[in-house]
C-alpha positions in Angstrom: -123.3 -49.4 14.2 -126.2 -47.0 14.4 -126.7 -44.2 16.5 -130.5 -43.8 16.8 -131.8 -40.5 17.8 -134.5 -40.5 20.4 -136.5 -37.0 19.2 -139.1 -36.2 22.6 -142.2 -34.4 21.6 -142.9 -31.4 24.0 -144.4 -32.9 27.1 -142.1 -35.9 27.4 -139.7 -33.4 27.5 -140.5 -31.6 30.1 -142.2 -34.4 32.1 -138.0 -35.4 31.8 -137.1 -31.9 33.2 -139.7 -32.1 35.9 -138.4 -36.0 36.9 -134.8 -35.0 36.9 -135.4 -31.3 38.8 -138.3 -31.6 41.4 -138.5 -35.2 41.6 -135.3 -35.9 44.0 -136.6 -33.4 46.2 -139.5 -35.0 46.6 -138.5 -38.3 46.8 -135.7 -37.4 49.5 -138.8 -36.1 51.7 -140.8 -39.5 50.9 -137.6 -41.5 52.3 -137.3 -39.0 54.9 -140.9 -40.3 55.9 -140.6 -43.7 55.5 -138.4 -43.8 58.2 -139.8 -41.1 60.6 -141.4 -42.0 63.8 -143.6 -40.0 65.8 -143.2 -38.6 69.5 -144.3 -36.0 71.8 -142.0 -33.3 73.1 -142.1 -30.2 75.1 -141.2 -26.6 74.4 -138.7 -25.9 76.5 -137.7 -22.3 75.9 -137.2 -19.7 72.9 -133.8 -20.0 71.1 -132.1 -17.3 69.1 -129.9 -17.5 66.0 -127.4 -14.9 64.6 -128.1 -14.2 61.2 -126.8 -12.1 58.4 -130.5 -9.4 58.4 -130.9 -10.1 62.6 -131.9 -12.4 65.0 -134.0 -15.4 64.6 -136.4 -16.4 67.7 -137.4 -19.9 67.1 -139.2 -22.5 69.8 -136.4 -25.0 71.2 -138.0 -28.6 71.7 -137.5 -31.5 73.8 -137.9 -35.0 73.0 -137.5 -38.5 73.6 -135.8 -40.7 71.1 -134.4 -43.9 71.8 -133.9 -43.8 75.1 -131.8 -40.2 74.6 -133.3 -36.8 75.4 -132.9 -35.0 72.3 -133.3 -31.0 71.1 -134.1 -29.4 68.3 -135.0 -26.2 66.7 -138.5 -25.8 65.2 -139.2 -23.2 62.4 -139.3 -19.7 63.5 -143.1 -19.2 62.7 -144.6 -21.7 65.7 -146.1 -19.9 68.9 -145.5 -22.4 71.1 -145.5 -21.6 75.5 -143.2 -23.0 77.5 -143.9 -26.2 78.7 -146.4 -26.8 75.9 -146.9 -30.5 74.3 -145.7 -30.7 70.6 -146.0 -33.7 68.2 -142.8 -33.9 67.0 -141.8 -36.3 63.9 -138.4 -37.6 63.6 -136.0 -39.6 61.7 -134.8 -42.7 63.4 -131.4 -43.1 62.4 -130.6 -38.8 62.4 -132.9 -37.8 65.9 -131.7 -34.1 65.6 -133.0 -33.7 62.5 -136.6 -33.8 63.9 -139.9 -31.5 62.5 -142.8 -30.6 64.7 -145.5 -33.0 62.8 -147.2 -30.4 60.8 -147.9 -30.3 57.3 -145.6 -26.9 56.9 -143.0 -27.8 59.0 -142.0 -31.3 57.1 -143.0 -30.2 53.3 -142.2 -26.1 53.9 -139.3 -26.4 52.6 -138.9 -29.3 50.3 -141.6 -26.9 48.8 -139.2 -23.9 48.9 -136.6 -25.8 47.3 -138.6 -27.2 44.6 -140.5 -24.1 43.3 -137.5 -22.5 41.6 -137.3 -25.3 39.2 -140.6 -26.1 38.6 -141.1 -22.1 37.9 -138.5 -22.2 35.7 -139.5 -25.5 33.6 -142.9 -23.8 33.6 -141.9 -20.4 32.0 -139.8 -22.2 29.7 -143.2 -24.7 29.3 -145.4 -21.3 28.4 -142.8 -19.4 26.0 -141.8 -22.2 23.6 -141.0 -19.5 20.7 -138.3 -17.9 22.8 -136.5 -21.3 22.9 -137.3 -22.2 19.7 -134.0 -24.2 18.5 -133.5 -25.7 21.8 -136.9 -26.5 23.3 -139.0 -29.2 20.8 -142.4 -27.6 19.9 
């Protein structure tokens, strides 16, 4: 029986580290949109959240799903007023889970999750003599 090598030449290389690092991110926020259906809810009032450096003020929002009246917490950095119309996106099997349908709000922080990684496949991209023995050339 052979055992055959498979030697990758720099860029399928990291096109691998890229797939297997940043893909699933992104591909669990593709699903997650696949599924989503839109609404409109309404800002209720501002919520608060202990956290380790302070409180968080963050818009609490309203919405119809199903039939049920659901809440959720949008991100900290909307300005909504009270009674104010949102667009809200949601799952349709996990309601609570919900995102006010803007572009920052669903990708914000599949992006923060995903920019460690593809930083460090990068850095390790740009210095390939550091890595020499490890990292094909």
């Amino acid at each position: 029986m052979y055992i055959y090598l498979m030697l990758l030449r720099r860029n399928q290389f990291f096109l691998l580290l890229t797939m297997i690092f940043v893909m699933p991110l992104i591909a669990y926020k593709l699903i997650w949109l696949a599924g989503s259906e839109k609404s409109w809810g309404i800002m209720c009032f501002t919520g608060a959240t202990l956290t380790s450096i302070g409180t968080s003020h963050h818009p609490v929002i309203l919405f119809e799903a199903g039939g049920d009246s659901v809440f959720f917490n949008a991100n900290a950095n909307f300005a909504f007023r009270p009674g104010e119309k949102v667009p809200v996106l949601y799952h349709r099997n996990a309601p609570r889970e919900a995102r006010v349908d803007q572009p920052i709000s669903i990708w914000g922080d599949t992006l923060a999750w995903a920019m460690f990684p593809a930083l460090v496949i990068m850095v390790l991209y740009l210095t390939p003599e550091k890595f020499s023995p490890l990292i094909p050339k």
